[in-house]
C-alpha positions in Angstrom: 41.3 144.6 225.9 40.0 146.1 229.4 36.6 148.1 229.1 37.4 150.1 232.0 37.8 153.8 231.2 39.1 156.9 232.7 37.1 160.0 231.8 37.9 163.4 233.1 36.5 166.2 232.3 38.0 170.0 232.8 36.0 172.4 233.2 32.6 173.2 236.0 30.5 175.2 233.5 27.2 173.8 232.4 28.9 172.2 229.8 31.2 170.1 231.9 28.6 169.5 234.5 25.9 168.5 232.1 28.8 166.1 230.2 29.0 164.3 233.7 25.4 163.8 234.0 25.2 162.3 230.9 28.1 160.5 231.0 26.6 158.9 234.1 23.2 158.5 232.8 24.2 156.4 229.7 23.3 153.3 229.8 26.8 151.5 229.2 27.9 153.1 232.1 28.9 151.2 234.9 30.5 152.9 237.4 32.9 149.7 238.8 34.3 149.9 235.0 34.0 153.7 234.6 35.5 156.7 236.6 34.5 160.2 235.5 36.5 163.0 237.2 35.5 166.4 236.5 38.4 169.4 237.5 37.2 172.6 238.2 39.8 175.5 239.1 37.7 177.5 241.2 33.9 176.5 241.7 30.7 175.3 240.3 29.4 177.7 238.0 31.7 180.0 239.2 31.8 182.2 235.6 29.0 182.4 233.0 27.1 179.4 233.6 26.4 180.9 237.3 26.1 185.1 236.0 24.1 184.4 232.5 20.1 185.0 232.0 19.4 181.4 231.3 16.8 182.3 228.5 15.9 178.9 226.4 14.6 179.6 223.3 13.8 176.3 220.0 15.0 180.3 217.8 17.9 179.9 219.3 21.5 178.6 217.5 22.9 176.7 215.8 19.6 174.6 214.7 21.5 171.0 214.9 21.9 171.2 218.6 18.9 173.4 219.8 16.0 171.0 219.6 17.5 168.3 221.4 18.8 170.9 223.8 15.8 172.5 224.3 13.8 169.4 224.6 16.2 167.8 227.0 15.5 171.3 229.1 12.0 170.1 229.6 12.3 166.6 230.4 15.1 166.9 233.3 12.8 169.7 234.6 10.4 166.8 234.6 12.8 164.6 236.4 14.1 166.4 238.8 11.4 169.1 239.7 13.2 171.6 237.9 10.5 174.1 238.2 11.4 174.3 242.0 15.3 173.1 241.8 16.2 175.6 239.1 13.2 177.9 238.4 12.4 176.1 234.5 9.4 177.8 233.4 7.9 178.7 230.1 7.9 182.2 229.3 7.1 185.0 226.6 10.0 187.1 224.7 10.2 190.2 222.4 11.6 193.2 221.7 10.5 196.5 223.4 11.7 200.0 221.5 11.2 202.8 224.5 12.7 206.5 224.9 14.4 206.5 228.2 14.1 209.0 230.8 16.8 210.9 233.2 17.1 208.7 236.2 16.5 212.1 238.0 13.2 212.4 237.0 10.1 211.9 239.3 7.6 209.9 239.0 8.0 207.4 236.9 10.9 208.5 236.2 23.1 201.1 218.1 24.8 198.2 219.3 26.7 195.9 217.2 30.1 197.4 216.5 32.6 195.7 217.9 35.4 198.2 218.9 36.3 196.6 222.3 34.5 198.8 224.1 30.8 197.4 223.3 30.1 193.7 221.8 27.2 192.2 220.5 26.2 189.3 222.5 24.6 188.0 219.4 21.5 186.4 220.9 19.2 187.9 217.7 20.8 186.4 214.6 18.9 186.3 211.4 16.7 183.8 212.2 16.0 185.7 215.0 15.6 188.6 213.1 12.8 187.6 210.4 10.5 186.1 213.3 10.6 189.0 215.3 9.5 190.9 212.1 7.1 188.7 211.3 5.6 189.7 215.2 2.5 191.4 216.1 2.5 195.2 217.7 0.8 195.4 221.2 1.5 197.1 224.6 3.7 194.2 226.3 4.6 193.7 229.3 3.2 196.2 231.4 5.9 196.9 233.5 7.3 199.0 230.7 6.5 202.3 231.3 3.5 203.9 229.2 5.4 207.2 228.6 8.4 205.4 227.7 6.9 202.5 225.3 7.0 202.9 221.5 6.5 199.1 220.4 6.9 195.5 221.3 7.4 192.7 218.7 6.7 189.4 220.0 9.6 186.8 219.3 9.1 183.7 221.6 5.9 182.2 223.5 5.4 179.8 225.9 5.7 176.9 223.8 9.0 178.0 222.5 10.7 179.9 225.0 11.2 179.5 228.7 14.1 179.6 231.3 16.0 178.3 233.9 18.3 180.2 236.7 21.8 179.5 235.9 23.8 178.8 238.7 20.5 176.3 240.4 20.8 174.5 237.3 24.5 174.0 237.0 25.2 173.5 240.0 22.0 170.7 239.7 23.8 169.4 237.5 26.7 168.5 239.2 24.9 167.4 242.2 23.2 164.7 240.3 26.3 163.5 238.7 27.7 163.0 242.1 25.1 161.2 243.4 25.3 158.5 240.0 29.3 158.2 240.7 31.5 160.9 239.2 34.0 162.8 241.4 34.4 166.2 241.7 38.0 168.0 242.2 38.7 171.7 243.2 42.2 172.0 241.0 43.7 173.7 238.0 45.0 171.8 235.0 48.2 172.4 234.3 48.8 169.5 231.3 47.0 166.6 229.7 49.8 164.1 228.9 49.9 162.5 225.7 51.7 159.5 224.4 51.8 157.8 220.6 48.8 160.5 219.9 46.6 159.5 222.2 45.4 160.9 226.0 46.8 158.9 228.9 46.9 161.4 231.6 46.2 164.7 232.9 47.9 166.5 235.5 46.6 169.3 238.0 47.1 171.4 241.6 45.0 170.7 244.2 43.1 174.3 244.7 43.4 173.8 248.7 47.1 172.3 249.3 48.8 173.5 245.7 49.5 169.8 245.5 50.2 168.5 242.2 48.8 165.2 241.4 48.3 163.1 238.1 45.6 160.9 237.0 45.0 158.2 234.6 42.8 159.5 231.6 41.5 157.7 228.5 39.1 160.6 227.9 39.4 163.8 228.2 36.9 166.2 227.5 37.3 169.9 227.3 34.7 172.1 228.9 36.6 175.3 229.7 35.1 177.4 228.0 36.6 180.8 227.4 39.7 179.2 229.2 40.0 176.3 226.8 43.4 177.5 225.4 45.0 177.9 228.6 44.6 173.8 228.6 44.6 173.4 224.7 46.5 176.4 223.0 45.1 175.5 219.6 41.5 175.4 220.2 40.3 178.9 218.4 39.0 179.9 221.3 38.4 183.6 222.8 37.2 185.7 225.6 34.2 188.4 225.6 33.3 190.2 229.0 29.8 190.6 230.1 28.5 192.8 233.0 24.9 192.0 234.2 23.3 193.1 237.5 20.2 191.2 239.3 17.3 193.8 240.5 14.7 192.7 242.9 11.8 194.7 242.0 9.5 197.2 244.0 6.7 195.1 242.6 5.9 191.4 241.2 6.6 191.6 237.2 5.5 189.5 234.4 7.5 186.6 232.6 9.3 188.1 230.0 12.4 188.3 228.3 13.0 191.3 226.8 15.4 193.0 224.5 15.3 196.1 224.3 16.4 199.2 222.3 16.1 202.6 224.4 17.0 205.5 223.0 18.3 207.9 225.8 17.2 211.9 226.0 20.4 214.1 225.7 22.9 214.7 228.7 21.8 211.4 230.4 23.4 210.6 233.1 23.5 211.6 236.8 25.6 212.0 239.8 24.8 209.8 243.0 26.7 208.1 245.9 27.3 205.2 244.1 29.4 206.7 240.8 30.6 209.8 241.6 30.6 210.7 238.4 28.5 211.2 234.8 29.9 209.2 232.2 29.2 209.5 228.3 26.6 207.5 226.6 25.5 206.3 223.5 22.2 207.8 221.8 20.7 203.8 221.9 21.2 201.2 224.2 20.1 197.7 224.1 20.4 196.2 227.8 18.1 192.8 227.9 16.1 192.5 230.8 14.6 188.7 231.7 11.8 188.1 234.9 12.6 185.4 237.1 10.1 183.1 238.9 12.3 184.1 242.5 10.7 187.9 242.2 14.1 188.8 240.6 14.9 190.3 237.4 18.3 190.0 235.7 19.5 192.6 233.2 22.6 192.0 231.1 24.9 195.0 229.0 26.9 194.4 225.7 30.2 192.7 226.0 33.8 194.5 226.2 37.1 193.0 225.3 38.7 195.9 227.8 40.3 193.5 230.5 42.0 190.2 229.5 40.9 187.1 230.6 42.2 186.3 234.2 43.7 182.7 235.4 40.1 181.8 236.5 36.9 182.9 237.3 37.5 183.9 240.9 40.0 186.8 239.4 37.5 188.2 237.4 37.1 192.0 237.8 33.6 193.6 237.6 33.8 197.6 236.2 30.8 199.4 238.6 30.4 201.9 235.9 29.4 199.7 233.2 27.0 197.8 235.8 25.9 201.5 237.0 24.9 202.0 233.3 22.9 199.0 233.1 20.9 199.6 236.0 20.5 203.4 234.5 19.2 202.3 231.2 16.5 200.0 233.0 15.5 202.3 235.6 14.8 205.2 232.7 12.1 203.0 231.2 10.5 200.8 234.6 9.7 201.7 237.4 9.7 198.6 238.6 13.5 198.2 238.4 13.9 201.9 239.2 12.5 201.3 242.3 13.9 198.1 243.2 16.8 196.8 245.2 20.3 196.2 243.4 21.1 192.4 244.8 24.1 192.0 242.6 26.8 193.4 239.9 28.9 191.0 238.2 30.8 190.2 235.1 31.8 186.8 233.7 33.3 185.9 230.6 31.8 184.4 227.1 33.8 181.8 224.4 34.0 182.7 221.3 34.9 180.5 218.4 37.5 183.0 216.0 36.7 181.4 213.0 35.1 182.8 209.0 33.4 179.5 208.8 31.9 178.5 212.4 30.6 181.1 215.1 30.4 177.3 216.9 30.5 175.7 219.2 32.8 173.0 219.1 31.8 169.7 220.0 33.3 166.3 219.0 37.4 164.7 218.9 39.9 166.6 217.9 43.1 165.0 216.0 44.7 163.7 219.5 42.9 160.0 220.5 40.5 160.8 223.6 40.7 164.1 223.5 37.3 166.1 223.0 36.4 169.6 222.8 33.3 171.0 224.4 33.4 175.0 224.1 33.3 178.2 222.2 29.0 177.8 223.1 28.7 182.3 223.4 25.3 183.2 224.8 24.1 180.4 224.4 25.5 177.7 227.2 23.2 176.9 229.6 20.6 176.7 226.4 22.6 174.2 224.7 24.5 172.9 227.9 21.9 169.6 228.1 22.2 168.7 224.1 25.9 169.2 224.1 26.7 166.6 227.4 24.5 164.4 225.5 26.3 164.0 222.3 29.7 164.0 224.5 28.0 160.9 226.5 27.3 159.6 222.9 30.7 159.9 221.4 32.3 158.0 224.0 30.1 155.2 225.0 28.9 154.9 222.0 31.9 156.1 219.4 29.8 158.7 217.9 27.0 161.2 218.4 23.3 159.8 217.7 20.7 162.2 218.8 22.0 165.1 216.6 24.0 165.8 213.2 27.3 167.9 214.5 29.2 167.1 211.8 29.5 171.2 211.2 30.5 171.3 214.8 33.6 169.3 214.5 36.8 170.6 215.8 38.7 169.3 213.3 37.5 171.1 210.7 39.3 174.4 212.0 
């Protein structure tokens, strides 16, 4: 029987792009033997892996996955300067309750329900939870306004949080697969052809000519994330819309990640040249708010289930209000980000696994030979992006995954 393979990989997310490294890392690979294709519809980290915060954290979820994850974090940083590549750094994280002021004033001037409108992005579960209880009370960071703080918990310290920027370390990622021997194609899948229950092709347009072309596949991994059932219609798979803006700030702040809860005085709001308009908001908001290494400060809102998931992440629309409100919240409790220049407004979409038993993700074979599932990862991608292309690396050089129990993370037990 020939050892040579044909993996392909769908899907230019951290998850697909980390896969590739792996895949190209492992030490069966030979690359005269073994062709990795990854298929990307639009561009590298062209959705959430390139618009998330990119906050590691060992609290994060689910436990099987995150110490390897978070451990694999550190040691590519050490291979591949990361700290300069991707901005990996080690930072603090808490929780910061504040009363917000009206944008309008001078001088320093309940989430949860899911309705559609407003969406958890779930990044405090219970585990989350009891530490930060179990946190000490004391005026952090200081770029917090004093009339606005109330309290800050401390959840995560150096040695157990840090970050990395996104789309530097996707798109990294992808780089250094390239340079090891897997290709990298610009086209949208359109099948993945099957025979006697097993993968032997997979079939996609060219993004530049609309050319359709088919390729020989004996595994095929699934790394689409929130489009993973536009490829594989029964992977319980869904979308969640996130808005986040990046701020550069009037002055240097300190390395935090922050969630926050800000309770807002009545009638706030404003009206200014860029929304024309003063919008309704709830009594408390919870925007988080994470300092970058690149003087930059990104600040995500709650999720929305308002517009439905587009054909791919070029098409997705960005609602100014909802970014508008995120940059209001900040700027009525710093005025650091009050102050400071807007650089961007975006929206990308989130997986979710619809399932009473898993929240997920989903990582392992499914019933069809050669055909693996990599998705439904929430928040929580680019933290567990490295871990997850490691146990896909695993499972197919080496038939199953070593470096971490996933056996609650099979698809096949939805």
């Amino acid at each position: 029987m020939s050892d040579e393979r044909n993996i392909v990989i769908i899907g230019g997310g951290i998850i697909g792009c980390t896969s590739a490294y792996f895949l190209t890392r492992h030490p069966a690979y030979d690359p005269s033997k073994h062709r990795i294709t990854l298929l990307e519809a639009s561009k590298i980290a062209g959705g959430a892996s390139g618009k998330a915060g990119g906050l590691l954290g060992l609290w994060a979820y689910p436990n099987n996955i995150v110490p390897l994850s978070f451990r694999l974090h550190a040691e590519l940083s050490a291979a591949h300067d990361g700290a300069n590549r991707w901005g990996y750094r080690r930072i603090n994280c808490g929780s910061v309750r504040a009363k917000g002021r009206h944008p309008s004033q001078p001088n320093g001037r309940d989430g949860g329900v899911r309705n559609g409108n407003s969406i958890s992005l779930q990044k405090r579960d219970k585990a989350a939870l009891e530490k930060l209880a179990t946190g000490g009370l004391y005026r952090e960071p200081d770029w917090v306004s004093a009339e606005s703080f109330l309290e800050y918990r401390g959840m995560g310290a150096p040695e157990d949080t840090a970050q990395v920027h996104p789309y530097q370390f996707t798109t990294s990622m992808a780089q250094l697969a390239e340079e090891k021997g897997a290709k990298i194609i610009m086209g949208s899948v359109s099948s993945i052809d099957k025979n006697d229950g097993k993968v032997n092709s997979v079939t996609y347009s060219e993004k530049e000519t609309a050319t359709s072309h088919t390729i020989p596949a004996t595994d095929v991994v699934i790394a689409a994330g929130p489009w993973t059932q536009r490829v594989f219609p029964p992977a319980p798979i869904s979308a969640v819309r996130a808005h986040s803006v990046t701020i550069r700030p009037s002055h240097p702040i300190s390395a935090y990640a922050l969630f926050t809860e800000i309770r807002l005085p009545p009638n706030f709001g404003r009206t200014d040249t860029f929304m024309k308009s003063k919008r309704s908001h709830r009594k408390v908001v919870s925007p988080e708010i994470y300092a970058r290494p690149n003087d930059e400060a990104y600040v995500c809102g709650e999720g929305d289930t308002l517009v439905p998931l587009p054909e791919t992440t070029a098409d997705v629309q960005t609602d100014d209000a909802r970014c508008q409100d995120i940059i209001d919240y900040v700027s009525s409790i710093s005025d650091e980000l009050r102050d400071g220049e807007v650089t961007a407004r975006q929206a990308c979409y989130l997986p979710h696994v619809e399932s009473v038993t898993s929240r997920g993700p989903l990582i392992g074979e499914t019933g069809i030979k050669g055909l693996l599932l990599a998705t439904g990862h929430t928040c929580w991608g680019i933290q567990n992006g490295p871990g997850t292309g490691k146990l896909i690396s695993e499972i197919i050089f080496d038939g199953k995954a070593r470096s971490a129990d996933i056996s609650s993370l099979d698809p096949r037990l939805l």
